[in-house]
KEBA-78009 format. One record per residue (C-alpha): residue number from 1; x, y, z. Coordinates in Angstrom, 2 decimals. Layout:
BEGIN
r k=NUM	X=X	Y=Y	Z=Z
...
% end
This chain:
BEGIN
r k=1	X=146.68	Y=121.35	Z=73.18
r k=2	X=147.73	Y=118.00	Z=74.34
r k=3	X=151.73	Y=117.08	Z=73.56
r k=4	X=151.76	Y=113.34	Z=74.11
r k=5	X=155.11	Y=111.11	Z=75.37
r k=6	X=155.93	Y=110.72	Z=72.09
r k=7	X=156.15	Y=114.15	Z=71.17
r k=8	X=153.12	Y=114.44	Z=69.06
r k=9	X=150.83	Y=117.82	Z=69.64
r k=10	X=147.08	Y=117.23	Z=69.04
r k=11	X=145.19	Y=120.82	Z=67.97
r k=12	X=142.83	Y=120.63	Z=70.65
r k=13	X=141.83	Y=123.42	Z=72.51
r k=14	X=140.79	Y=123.50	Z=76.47
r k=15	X=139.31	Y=126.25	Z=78.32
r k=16	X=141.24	Y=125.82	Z=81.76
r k=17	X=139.52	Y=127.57	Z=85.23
r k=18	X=141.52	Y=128.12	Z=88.66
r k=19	X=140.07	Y=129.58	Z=91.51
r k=20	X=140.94	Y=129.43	Z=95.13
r k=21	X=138.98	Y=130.60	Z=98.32
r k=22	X=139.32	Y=130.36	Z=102.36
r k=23	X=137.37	Y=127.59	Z=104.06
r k=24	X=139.37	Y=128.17	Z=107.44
r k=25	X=136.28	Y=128.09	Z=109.30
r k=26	X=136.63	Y=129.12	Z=113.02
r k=27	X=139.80	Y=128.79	Z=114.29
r k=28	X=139.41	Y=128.48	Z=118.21
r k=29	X=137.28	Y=125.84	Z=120.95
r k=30	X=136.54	Y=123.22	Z=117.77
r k=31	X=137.12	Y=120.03	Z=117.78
r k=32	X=139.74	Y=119.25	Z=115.34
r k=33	X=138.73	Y=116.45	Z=112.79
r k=34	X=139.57	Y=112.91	Z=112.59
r k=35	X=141.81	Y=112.73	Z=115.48
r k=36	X=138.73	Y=111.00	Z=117.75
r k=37	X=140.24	Y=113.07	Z=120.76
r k=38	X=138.24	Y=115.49	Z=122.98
r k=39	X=141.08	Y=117.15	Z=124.13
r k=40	X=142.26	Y=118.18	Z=120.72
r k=41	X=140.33	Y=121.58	Z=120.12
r k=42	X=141.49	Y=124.24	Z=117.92
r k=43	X=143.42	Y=127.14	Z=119.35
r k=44	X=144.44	Y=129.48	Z=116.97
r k=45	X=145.50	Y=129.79	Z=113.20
r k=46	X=148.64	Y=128.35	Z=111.90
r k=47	X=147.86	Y=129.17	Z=108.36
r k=48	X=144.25	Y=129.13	Z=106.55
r k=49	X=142.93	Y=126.08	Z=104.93
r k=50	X=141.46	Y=126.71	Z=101.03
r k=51	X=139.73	Y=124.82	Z=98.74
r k=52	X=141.07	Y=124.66	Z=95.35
r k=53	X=139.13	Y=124.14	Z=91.88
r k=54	X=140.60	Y=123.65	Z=88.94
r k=55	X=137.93	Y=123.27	Z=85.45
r k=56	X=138.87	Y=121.68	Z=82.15
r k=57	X=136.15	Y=122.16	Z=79.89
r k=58	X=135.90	Y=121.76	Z=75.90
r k=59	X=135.13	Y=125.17	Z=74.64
r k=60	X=131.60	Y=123.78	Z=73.47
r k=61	X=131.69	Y=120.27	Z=75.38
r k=62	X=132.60	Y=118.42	Z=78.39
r k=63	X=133.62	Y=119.59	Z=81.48
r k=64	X=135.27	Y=118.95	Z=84.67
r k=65	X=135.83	Y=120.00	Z=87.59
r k=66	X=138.01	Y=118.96	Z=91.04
r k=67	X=138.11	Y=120.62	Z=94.16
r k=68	X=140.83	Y=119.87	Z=96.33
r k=69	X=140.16	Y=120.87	Z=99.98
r k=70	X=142.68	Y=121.16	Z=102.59
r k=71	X=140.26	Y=119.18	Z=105.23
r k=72	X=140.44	Y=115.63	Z=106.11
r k=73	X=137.75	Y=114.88	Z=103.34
r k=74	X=134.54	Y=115.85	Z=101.49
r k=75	X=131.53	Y=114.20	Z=102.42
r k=76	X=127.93	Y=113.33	Z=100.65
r k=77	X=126.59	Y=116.64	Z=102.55
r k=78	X=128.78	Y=118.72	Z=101.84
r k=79	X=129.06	Y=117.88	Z=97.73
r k=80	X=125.38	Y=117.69	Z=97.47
r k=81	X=124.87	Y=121.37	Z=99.52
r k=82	X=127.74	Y=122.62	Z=96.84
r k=83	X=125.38	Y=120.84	Z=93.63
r k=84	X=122.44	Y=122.29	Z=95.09
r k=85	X=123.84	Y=125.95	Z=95.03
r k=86	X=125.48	Y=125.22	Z=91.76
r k=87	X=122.44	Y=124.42	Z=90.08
r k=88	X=120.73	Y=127.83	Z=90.69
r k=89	X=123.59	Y=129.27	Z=89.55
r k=90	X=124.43	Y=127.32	Z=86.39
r k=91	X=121.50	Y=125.15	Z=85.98
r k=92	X=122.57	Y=121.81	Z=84.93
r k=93	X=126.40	Y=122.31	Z=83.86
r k=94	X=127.76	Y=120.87	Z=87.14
r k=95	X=126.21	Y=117.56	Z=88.76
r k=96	X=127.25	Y=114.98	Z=90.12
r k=97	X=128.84	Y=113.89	Z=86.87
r k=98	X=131.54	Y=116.06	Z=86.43
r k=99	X=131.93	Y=117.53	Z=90.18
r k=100	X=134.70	Y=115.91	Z=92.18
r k=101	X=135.87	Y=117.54	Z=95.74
r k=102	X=138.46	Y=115.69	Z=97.51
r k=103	X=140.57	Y=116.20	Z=100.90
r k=104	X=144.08	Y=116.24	Z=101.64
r k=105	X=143.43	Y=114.62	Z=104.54
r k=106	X=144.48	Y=116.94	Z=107.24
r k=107	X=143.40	Y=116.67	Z=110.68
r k=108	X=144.41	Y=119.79	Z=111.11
r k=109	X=141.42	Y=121.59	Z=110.44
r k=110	X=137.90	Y=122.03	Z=112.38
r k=111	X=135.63	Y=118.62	Z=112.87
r k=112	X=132.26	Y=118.62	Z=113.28
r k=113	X=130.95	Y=119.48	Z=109.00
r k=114	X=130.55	Y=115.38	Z=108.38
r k=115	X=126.56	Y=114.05	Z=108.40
r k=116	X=127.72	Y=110.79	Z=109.83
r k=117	X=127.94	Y=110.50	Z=113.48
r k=118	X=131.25	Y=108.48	Z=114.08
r k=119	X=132.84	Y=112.02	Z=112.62
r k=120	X=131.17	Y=114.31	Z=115.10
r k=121	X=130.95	Y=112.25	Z=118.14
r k=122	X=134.13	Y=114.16	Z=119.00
r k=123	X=132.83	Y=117.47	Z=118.12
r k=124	X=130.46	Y=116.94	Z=120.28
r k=125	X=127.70	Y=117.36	Z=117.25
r k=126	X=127.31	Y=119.01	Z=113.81
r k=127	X=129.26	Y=122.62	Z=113.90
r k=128	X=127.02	Y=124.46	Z=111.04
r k=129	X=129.54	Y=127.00	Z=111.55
r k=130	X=131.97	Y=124.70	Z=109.83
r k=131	X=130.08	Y=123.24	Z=107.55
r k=132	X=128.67	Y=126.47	Z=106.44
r k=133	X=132.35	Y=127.59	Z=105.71
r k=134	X=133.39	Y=124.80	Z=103.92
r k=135	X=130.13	Y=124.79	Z=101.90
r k=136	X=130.69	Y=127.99	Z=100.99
r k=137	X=134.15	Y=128.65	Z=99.89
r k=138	X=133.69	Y=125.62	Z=97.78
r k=139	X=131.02	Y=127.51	Z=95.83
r k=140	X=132.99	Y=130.48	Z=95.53
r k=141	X=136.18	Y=128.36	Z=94.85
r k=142	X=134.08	Y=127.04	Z=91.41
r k=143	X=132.64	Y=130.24	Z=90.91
r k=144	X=136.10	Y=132.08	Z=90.79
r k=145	X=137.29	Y=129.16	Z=88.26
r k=146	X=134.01	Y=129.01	Z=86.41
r k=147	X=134.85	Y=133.11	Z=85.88
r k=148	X=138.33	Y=132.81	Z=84.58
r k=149	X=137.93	Y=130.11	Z=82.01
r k=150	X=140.27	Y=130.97	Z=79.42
r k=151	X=141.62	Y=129.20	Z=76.79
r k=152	X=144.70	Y=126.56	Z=78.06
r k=153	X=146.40	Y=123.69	Z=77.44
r k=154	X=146.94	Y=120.09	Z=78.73
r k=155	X=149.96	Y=117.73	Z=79.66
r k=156	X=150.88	Y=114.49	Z=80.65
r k=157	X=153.52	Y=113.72	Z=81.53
r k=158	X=155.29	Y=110.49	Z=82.22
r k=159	X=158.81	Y=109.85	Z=83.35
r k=160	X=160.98	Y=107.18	Z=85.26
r k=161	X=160.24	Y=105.37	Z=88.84
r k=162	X=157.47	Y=103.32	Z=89.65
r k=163	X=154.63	Y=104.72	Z=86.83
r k=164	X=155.55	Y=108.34	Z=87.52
r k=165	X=152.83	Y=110.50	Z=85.89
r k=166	X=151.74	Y=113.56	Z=86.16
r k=167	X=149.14	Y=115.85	Z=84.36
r k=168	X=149.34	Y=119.82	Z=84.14
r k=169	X=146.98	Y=122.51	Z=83.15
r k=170	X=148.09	Y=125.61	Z=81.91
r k=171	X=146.18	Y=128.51	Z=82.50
r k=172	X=146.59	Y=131.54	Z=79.95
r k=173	X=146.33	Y=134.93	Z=81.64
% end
């Protein structure tokens, strides 16, 4: 159901998938990303890092989905790793096309799961042990969304200040 600014309410129907899953990855003598320091290796958890998905799909359409990562950012590596394991799963319903994963942007997390070099000069090379984490709970992030589609609706919202907007999905449980 959308319910416009105007207070009109179309009829249409969204299936609407959340799923959330621990991409932490190790949590002690890793660099931490994005900071270019040596010095600054991991020491200990503060509080796990998860990627989020969230799915909006037309019951017999389109689909979408965005991952939200709490890591400094997604990279081509780690989205195409995510496609390939998504495609033996699901075949061709998520590419490219209708896959986003995005980072917060905090440094707070490991370094060394980026392909490009400036990224893991720090980490003193590729960490597969971070990679592999992030890799995976991405999968399993979809997965766990892709599971609990269930029928939902969606909002935007606008309101006052400088083009305030804001969209919701609402999950039915």
């Amino acid at each position: 159901m959308i319910l416009s600014g105007a207070g009109t309410v179309s009829a249409s129907t969204y299936l609407i998938g959340l799923g959330s899953y621990d991409i932490t990855g190790p949590a002690a003598d890793v660099n931490m990303m994005g900071y270019a320091n040596l010095e600054q290796i991991t020491s200990g958890l503060h509080f796990r890092l998860r990627a989020r998905t969230f799915i909006a799909a037309e019951p017999r359409g389109k689909r979408v989905v965005f991952v939200n990562l709490d890591a400094c950012m997604a990279s081509q590596l780690v989205t195409t790793k995510v496609l390939e394991r998504l495609k033996v799963r699901y075949g061709d319903l998520y590419t490219e096309q209708n896959v986003a994963i995005s980072g917060t942007h905090t440094h707070a997390g490991p370094g060394g799961y980026l392909q490009y070099v400036v990224y893991i000069v720090t980490s003193l090379g590729f960490v597969h042990q971070s990679f592999d984490v992030i890799v995976d709970g991405i999968e399993k992030s979809i997965v766990q969304a892709h599971e609990n589609l269930c029928p939902g609706s969606i909002f935007v919202n606008k309101g006052d200040g400088a083009d305030l907007c804001h969209l919701c999905l609402l999950h039915s449980t």
